[in-house]
C-alpha positions in Angstrom: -12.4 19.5 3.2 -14.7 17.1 1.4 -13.9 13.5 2.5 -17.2 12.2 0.4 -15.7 11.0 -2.3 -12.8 9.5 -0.6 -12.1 6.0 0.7 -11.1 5.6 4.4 -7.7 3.4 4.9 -6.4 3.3 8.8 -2.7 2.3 8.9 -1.6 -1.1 11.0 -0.7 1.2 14.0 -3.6 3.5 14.0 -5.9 0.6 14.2 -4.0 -1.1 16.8 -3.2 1.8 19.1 -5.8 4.3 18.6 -8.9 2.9 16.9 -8.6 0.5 20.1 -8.4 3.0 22.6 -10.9 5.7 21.5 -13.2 2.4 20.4 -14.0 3.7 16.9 -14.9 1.8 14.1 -14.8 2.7 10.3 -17.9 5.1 10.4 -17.0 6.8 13.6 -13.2 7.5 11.7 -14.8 8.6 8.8 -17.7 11.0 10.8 -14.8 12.3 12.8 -12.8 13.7 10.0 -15.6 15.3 8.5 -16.4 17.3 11.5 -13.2 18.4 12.6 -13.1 21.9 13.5 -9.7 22.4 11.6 -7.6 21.0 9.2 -3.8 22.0 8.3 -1.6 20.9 5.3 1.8 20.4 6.9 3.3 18.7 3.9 2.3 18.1 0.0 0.2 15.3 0.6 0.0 15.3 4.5 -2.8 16.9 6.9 -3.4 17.1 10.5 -7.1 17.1 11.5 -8.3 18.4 14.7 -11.1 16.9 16.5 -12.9 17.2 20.0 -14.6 14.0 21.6 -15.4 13.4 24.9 -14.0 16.9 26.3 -10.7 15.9 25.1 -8.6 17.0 21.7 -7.8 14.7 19.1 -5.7 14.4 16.4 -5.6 12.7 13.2 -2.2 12.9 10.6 -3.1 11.6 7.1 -2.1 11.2 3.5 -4.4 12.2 0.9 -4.1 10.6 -2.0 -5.8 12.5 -5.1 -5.1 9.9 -8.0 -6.6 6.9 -5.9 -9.0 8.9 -3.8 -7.7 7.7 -1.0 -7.3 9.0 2.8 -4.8 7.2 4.8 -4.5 7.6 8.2 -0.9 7.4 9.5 -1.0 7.7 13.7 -3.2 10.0 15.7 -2.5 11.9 19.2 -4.5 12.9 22.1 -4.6 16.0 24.1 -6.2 18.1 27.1 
């Protein structure tokens, strides 16, 4: 998926919870989502992105927004 053209919007409580703990900032969100090694649709406008960092599994669960060009993220997870 092709994030280019797309603004970057964490939600309150990805920014408080996991932004915080995986210390990443707005470039490091938006690098991270465009090298995930895969990306589902689970929904009509909602993804889950798959990432690896650090030897551990991340994931992100978004909205994509095609009007606004928009990609917000609603809470992430963590995983072995």
């Amino acid at each position: 998926m092709d994030i280019s053209e797309y603004k970057v919007r964490p939600s309150k409580h990805f920014i408080l919870t996991w932004m915080r703990k995986w210390e990443y900032d707005a470039h490091t969100l938006r690098q991270a989502l465009e090298n995930a090694y895969k990306i589902d649709k689970v929904g009509r406008y909602k993804y889950e992105a798959y990432t690896r960092a650090k030897g551990k599994s991340r994931k992100f669960i978004f909205l994509r927004d095609e009007e606004g060009k928009e990609i917000f993220i609603i809470t992430g997870a963590e995983g072995k």
